[in-house]
Backbone as CSV, one residue per row, in Angstrom:
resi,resn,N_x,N_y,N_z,CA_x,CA_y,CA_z,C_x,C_y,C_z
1,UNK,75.758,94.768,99.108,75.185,93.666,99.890,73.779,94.025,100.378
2,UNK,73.448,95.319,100.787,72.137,95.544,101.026,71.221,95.670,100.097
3,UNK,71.252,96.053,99.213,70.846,95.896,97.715,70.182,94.591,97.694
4,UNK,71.414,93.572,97.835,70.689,91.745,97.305,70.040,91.764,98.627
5,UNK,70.234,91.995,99.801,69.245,91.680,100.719,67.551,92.385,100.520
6,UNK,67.941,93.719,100.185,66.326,94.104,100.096,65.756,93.675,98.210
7,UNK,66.820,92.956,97.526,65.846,92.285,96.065,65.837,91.043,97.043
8,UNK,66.207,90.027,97.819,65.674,88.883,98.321,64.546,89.271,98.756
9,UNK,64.454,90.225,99.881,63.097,90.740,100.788,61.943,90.701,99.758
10,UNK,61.974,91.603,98.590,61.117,91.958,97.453,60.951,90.867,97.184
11,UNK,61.603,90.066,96.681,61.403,88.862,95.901,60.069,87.649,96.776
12,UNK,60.519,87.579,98.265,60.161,86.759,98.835,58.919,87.612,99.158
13,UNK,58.560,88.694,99.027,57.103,89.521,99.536,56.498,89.161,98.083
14,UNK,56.823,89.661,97.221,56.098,89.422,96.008,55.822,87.487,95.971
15,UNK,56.637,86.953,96.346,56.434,85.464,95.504,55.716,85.191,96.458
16,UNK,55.581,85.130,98.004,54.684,84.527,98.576,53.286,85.112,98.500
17,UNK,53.031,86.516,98.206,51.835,87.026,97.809,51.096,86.452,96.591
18,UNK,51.713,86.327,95.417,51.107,85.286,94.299,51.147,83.880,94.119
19,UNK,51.596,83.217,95.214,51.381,81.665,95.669,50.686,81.437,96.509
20,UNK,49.954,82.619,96.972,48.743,81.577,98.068,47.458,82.318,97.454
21,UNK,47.543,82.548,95.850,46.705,82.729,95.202,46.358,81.415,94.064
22,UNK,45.351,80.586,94.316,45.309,79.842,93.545,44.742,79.865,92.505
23,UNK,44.049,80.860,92.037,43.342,81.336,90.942,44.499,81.820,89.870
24,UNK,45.761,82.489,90.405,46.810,82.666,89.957,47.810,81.639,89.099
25,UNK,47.833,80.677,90.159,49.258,79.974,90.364,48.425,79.017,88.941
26,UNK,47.786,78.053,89.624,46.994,77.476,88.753,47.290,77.601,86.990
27,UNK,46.134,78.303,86.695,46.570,78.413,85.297,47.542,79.091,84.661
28,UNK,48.471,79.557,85.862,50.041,80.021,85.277,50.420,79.131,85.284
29,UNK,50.745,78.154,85.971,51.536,77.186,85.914,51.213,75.883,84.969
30,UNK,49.928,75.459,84.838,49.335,74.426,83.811,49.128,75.092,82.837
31,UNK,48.500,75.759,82.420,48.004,76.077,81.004,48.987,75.858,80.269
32,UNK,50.346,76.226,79.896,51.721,76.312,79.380,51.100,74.096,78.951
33,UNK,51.561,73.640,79.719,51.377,72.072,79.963,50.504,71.792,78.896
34,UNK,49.093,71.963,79.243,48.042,71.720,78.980,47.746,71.900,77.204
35,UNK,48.461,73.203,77.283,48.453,73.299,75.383,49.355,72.377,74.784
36,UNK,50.250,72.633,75.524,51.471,71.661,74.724,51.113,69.873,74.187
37,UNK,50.193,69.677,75.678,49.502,68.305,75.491,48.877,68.191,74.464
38,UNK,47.893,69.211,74.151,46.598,69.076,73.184,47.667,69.536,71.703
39,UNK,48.404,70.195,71.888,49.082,70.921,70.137,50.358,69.944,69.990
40,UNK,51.199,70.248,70.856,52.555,69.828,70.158,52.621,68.078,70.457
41,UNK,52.069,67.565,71.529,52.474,66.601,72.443,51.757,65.268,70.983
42,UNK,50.960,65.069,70.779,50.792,64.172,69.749,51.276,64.360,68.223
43,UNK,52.183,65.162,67.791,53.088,65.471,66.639,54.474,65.065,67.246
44,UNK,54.964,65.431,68.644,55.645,64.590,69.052,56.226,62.876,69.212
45,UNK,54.842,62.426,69.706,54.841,60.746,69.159,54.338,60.310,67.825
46,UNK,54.234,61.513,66.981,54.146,60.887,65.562,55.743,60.912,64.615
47,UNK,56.458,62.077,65.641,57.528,62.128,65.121,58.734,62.681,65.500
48,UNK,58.866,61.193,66.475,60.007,61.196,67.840,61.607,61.956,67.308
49,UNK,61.964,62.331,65.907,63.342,62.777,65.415,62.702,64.773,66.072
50,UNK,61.629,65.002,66.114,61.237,66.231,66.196,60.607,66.371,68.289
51,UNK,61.019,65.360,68.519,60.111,65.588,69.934,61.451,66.447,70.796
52,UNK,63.025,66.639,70.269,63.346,67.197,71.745,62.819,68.963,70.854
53,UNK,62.351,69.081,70.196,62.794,70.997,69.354,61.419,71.229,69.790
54,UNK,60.333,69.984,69.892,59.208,71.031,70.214,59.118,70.870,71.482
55,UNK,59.456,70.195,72.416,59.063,69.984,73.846,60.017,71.562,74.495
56,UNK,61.359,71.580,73.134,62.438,72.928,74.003,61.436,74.228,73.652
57,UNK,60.626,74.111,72.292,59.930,75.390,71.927,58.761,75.818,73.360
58,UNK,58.300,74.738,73.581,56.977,75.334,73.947,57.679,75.140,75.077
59,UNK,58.862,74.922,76.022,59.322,75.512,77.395,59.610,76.946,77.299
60,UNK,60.463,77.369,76.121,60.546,78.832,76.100,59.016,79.896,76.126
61,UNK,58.164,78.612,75.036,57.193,80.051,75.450,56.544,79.559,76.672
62,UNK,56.295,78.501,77.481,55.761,78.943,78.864,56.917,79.872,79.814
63,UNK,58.412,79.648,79.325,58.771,81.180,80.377,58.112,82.464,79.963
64,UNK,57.800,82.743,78.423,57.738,84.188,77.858,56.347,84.256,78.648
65,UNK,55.816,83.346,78.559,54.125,83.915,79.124,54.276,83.668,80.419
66,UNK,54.334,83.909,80.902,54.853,83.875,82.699,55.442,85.101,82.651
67,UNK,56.876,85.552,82.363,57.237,86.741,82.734,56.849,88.082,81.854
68,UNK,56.609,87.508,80.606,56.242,88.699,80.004,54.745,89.218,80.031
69,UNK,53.967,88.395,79.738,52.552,88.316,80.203,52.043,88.498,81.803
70,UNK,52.302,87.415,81.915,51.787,87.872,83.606,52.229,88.694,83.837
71,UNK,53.293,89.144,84.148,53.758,89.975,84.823,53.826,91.653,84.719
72,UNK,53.392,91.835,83.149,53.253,93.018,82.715,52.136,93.145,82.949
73,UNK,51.028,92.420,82.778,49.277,92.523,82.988,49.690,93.587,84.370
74,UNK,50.350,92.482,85.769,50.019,92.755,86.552,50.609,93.959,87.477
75,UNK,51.698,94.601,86.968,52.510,95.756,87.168,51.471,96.680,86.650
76,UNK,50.811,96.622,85.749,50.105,97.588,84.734,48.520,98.082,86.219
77,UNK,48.429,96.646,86.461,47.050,96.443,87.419,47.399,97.089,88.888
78,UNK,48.570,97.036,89.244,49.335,96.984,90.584,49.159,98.389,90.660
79,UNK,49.818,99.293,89.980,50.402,100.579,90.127,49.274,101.500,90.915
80,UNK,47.910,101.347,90.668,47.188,102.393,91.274,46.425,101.921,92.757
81,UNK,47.007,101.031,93.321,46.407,99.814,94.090,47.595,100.815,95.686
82,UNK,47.081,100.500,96.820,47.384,101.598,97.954,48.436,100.666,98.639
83,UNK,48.879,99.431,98.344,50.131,98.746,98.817,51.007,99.249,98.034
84,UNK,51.218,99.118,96.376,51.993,100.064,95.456,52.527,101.559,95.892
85,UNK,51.222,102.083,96.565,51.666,103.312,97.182,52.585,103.812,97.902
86,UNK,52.332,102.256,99.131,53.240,102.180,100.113,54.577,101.691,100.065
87,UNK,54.627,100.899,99.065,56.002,99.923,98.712,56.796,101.732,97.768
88,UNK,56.212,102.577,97.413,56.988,103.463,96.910,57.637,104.425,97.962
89,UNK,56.963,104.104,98.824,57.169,105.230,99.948,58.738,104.367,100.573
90,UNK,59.068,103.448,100.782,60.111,102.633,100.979,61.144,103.205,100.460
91,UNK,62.085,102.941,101.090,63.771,103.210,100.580,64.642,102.340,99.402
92,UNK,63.719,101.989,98.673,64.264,101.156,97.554,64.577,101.521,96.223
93,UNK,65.781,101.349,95.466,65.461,101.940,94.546,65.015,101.060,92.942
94,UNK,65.414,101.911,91.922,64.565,100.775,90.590,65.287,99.896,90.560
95,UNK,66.628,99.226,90.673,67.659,98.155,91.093,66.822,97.241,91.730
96,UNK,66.412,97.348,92.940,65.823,96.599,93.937,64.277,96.165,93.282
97,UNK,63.233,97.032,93.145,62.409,96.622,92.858,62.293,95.737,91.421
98,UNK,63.170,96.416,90.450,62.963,95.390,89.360,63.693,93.910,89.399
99,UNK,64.619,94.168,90.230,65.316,93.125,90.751,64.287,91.860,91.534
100,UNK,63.870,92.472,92.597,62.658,91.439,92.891,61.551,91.262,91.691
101,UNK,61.095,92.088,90.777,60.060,91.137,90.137,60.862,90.376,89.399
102,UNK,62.103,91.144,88.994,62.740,89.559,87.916,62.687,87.938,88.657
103,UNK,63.314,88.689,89.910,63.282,87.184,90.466,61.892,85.987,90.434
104,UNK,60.864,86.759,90.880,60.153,86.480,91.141,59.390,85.904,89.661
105,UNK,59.476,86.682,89.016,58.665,86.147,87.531,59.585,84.672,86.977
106,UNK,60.667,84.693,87.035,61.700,83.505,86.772,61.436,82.874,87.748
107,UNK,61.241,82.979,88.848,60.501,81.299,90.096,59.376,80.954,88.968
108,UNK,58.706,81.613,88.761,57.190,81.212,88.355,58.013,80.573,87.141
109,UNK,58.619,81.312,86.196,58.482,80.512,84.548,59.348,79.378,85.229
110,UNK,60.021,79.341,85.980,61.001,77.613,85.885,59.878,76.906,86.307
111,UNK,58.775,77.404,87.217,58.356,76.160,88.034,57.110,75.753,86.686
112,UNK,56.644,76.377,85.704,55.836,76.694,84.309,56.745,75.966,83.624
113,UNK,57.600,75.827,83.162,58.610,75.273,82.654,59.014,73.775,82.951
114,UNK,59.281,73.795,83.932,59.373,72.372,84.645,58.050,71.399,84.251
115,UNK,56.665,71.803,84.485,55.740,70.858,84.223,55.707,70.749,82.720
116,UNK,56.120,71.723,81.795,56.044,71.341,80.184,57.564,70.281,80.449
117,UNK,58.230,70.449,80.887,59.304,69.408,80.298,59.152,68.041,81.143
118,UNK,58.285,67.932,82.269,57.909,66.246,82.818,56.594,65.637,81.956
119,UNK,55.865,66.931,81.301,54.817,66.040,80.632,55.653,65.577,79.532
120,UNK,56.590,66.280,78.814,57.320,66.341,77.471,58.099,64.608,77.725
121,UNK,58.888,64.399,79.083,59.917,63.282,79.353,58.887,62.133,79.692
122,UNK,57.922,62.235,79.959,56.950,61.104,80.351,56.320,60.513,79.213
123,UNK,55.860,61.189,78.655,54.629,61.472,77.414,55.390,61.148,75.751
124,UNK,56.765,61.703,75.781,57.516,61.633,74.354,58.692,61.044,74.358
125,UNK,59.322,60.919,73.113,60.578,60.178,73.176,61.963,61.552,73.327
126,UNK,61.635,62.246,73.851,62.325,63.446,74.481,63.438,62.468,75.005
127,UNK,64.770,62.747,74.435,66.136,62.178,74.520,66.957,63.343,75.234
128,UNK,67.059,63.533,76.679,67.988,64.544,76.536,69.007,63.998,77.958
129,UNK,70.188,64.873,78.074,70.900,63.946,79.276,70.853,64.687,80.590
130,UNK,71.154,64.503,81.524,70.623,65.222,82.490,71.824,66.685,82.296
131,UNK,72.693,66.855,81.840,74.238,68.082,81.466,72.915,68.185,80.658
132,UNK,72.649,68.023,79.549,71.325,68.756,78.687,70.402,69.298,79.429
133,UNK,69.367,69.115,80.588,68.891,69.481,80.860,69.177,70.574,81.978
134,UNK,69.865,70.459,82.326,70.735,71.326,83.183,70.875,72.718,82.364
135,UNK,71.415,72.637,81.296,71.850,73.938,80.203,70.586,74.712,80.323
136,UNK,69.440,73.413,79.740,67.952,74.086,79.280,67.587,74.949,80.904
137,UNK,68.092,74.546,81.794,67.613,75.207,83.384,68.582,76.812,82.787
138,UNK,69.541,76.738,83.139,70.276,77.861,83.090,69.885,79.203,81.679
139,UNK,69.689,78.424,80.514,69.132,78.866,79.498,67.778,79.486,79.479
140,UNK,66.969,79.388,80.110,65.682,79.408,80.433,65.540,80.579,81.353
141,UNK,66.487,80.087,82.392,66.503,81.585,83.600,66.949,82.670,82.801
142,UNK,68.500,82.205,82.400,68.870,83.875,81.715,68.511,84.503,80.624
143,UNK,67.527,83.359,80.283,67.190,84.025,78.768,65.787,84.852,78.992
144,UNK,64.896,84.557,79.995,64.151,84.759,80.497,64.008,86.415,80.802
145,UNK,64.799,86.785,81.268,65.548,88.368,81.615,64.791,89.110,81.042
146,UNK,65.064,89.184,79.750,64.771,90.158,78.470,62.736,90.103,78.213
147,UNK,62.366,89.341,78.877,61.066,89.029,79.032,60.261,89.385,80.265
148,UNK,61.005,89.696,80.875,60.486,90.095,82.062,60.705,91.540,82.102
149,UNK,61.879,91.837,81.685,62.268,93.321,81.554,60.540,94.342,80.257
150,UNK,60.346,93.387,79.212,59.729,93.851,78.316,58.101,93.851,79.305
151,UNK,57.830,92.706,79.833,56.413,92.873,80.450,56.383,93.919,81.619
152,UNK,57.879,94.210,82.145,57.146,95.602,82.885,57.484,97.044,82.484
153,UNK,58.102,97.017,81.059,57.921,98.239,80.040,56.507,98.154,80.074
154,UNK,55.572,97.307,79.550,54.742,97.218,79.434,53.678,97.723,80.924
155,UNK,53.961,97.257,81.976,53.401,97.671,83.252,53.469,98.860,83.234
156,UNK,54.172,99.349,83.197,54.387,100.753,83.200,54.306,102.176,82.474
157,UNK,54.014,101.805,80.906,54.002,102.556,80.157,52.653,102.095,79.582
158,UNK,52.072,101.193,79.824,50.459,100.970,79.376,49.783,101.071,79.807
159,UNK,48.318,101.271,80.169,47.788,101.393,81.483,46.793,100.496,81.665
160,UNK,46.431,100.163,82.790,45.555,98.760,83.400,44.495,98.750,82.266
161,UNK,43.843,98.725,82.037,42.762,98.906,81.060,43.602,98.213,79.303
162,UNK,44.455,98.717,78.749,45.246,98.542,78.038,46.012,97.458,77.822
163,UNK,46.470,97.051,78.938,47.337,95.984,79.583,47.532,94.632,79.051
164,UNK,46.256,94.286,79.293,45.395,92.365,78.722,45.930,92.440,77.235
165,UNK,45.006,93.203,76.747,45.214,93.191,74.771,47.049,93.814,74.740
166,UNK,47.508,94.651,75.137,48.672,94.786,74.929,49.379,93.602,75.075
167,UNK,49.628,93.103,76.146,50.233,91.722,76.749,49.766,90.530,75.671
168,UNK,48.581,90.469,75.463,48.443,89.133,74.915,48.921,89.349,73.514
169,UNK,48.590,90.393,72.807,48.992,90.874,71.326,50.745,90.369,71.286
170,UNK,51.544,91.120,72.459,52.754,90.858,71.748,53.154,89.661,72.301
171,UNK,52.471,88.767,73.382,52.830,87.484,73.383,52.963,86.583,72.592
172,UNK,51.742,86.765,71.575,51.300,85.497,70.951,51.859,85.681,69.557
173,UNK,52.002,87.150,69.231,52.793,87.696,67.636,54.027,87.149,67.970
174,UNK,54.710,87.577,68.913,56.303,87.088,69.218,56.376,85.613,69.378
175,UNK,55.392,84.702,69.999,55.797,83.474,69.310,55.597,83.103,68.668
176,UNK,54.247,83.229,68.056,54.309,82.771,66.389,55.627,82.959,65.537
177,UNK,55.776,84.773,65.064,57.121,84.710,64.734,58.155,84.538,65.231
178,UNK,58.569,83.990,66.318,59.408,83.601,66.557,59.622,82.176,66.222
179,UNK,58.906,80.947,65.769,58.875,79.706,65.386,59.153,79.193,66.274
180,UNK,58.317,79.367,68.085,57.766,78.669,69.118,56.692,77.569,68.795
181,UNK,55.843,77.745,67.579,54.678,77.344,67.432,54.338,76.310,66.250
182,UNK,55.532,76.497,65.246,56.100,75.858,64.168,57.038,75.703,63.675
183,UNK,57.846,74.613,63.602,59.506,75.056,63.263,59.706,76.364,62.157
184,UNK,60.570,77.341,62.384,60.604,78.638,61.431,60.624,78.275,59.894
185,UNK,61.380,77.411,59.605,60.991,77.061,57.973,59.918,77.100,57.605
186,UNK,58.818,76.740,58.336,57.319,76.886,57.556,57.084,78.127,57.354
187,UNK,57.404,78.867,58.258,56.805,80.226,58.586,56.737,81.270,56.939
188,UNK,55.512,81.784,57.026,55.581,82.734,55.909,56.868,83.774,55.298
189,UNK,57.229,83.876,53.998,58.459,84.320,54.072,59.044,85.218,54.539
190,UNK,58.102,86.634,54.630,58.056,88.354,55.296,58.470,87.583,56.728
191,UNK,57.504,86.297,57.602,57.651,86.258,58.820,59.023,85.828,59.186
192,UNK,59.460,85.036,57.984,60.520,84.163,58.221,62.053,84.985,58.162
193,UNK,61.501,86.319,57.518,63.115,86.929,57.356,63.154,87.762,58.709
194,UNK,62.456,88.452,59.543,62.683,88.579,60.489,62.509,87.906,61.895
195,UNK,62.044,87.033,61.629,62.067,85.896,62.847,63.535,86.143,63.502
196,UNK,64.840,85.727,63.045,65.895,85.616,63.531,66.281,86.906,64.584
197,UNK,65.425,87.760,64.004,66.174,89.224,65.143,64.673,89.592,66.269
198,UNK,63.798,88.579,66.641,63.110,88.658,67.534,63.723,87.880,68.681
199,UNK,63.239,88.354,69.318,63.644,87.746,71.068,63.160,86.491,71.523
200,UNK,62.191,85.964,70.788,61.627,84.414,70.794,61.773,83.861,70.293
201,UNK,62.522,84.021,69.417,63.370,83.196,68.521,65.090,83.017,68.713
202,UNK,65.394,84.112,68.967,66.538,84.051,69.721,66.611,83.410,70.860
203,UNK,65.302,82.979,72.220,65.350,82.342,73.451,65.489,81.103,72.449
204,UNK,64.529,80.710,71.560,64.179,79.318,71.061,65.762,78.751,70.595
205,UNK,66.290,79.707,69.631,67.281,79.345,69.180,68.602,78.772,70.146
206,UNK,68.428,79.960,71.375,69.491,79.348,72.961,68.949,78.138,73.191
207,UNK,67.642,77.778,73.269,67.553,76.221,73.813,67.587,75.419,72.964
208,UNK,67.579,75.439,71.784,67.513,74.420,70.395,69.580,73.985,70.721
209,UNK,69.881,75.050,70.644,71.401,74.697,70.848,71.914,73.805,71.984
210,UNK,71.223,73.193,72.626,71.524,72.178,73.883,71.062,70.995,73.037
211,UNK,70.608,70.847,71.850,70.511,69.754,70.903,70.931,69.653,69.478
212,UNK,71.819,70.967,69.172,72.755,71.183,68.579,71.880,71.822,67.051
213,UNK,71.031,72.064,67.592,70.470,73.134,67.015,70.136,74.773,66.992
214,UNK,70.291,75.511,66.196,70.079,77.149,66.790,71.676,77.228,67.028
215,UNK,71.811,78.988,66.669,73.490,79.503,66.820,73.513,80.493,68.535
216,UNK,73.953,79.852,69.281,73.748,79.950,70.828,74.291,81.275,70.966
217,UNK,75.286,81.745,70.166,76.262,82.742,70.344,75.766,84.299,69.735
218,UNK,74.635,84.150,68.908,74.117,85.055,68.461,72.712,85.705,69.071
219,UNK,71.973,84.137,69.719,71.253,84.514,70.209,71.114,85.409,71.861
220,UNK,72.544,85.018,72.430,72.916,85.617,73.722,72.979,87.003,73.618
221,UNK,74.038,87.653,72.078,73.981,88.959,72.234,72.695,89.097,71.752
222,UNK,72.277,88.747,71.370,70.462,89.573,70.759,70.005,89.502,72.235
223,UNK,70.081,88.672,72.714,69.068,88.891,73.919,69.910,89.605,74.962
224,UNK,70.650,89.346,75.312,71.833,91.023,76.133,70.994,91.858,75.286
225,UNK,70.780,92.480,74.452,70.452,93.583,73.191,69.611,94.052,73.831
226,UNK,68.331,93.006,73.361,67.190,93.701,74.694,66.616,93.880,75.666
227,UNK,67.663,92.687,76.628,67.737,93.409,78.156,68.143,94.893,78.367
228,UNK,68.923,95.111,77.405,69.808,96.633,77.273,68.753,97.448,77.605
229,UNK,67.381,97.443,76.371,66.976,98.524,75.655,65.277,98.440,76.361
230,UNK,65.067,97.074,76.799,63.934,97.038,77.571,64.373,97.409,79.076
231,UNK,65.424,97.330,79.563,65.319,97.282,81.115,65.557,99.530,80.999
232,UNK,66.410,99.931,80.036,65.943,101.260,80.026,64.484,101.636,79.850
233,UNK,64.207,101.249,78.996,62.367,101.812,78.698,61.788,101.654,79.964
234,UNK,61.873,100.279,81.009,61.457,100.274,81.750,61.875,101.153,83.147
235,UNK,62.963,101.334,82.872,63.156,102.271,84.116,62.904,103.430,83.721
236,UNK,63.025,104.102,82.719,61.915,105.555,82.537,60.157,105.663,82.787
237,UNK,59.949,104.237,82.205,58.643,104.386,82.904,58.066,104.193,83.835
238,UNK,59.220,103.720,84.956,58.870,103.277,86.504,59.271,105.108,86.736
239,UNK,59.873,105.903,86.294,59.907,107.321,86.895,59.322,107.987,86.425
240,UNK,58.615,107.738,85.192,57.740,108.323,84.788,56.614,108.107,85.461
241,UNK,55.838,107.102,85.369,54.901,107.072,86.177,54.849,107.472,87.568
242,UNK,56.247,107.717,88.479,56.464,107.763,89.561,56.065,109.866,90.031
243,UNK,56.715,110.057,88.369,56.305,111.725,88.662,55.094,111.892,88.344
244,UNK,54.191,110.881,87.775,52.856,111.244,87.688,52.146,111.072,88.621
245,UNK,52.299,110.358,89.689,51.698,109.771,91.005,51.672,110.757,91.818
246,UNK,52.909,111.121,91.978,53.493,111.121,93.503,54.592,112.338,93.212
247,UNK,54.701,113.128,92.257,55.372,114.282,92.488,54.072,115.384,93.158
């Protein structure tokens, strides 16, 4: 019980610190929108049988870029900064702290998320029922996990300088191949045979399945898989870095 009280504490120190940043919030939260408008959103009203798969694609990747992106940039940026210092000096352990950024990176992608799917229900012939959209909520958070876990492998084992091009490199490779960006059939064939065992394709594939598309059951253990294998990497490199600091 003290545990969830000090990941609430974390959670609520971290989230109110990057919401009364508007330079932040801002184009975390629109940009996701904003592309979708200009790329997917008029292929949508040209071809309403395809508007619920791309309005579900490009919600998954505004969670991936929210928790995996932002959030790894900014763990990467954080670490040598003299509040970091102090938040280590605290009685918390890697439970707690990764616990609050998960939380915290999943506020941000739902509330990133949410504006791609009101421009998507306003704007397109996006058919879904409110039990549908509900799934896509729950789907979104937990799938989300494995993305947040990977951007602060990344915080931690890359270093500030490194960070940007690291982050953006495997953002934008992982959705491309993942067929966030084009339904996967187009996709080149090399891209297309491993698409299925990436993690953005596997989120895509969990939300395609609330329209009876994508195998829901395969994509859960893939993504359990690399919550597994990212939330280890990441906790070696939160102690790794921790003996480089501060032993």
């Amino acid at each position: 019980m003290n545990a969830l009280l000090l990941v609430r504490a974390h959670t609520k120190v971290q989230f109110l610190d990057l919401i009364r940043w508007p330079g932040y919030v801002v184009p975390t939260v629109v940009f996701p929108a904003m592309f979708y408008s200009i790329f997917d959103l008029p292929v949508a009203r040209m071809h309403p049988q395809d508007a619920d798969l791309l309005a579900l694609a490009f919600i998954a990747w505004a969670v991936i870029g929210v928790t995996l992106y932002q959030f790894g940039v900014g763990i990467a940026q954080e670490r040598g900064r003299p509040w970091e210092r102090y938040v280590r000096t605290l009685p918390a352990s890697v439970f707690v702290r990764f616990g609050g950024r998960i939380a915290t990176a999943l506020l941000f992608g739902v509330m990133t998320a949410a504006i791609v799917a009101l421009v998507a229900r306003v704007f397109t012939p996006i058919d879904l029922t409110l039990v549908q959209w509900l799934r896509v909520l729950v789907y979104a958070i937990a799938g989300g996990i494995p993305f947040v876990l990977i951007g602060i492998t990344i915080g931690y084992w890359v270093s500030a300088r490194a960070s940007v091009p690291t982050a953006t490199a495997v953002n934008l490779l992982l959705a491309y191949a993942g067929g966030l960006w084009m339904p996967p059939q187009y996709l080149p064939h090399f891209v297309a045979t491993i698409s299925p065992y990436l993690p953005t394709r596997q989120l895509g594939d969990l939300l395609w399945s609330v329209v009876g598309e994508g195998n829901a059951s395969r994509a859960v253990m893939g993504l359990v898989l690399y919550s597994a294998i990212f939330g280890l990497l990441a906790a070696v490199g939160y102690r790794r870095d921790e003996r480089k600091r501060y032993a």
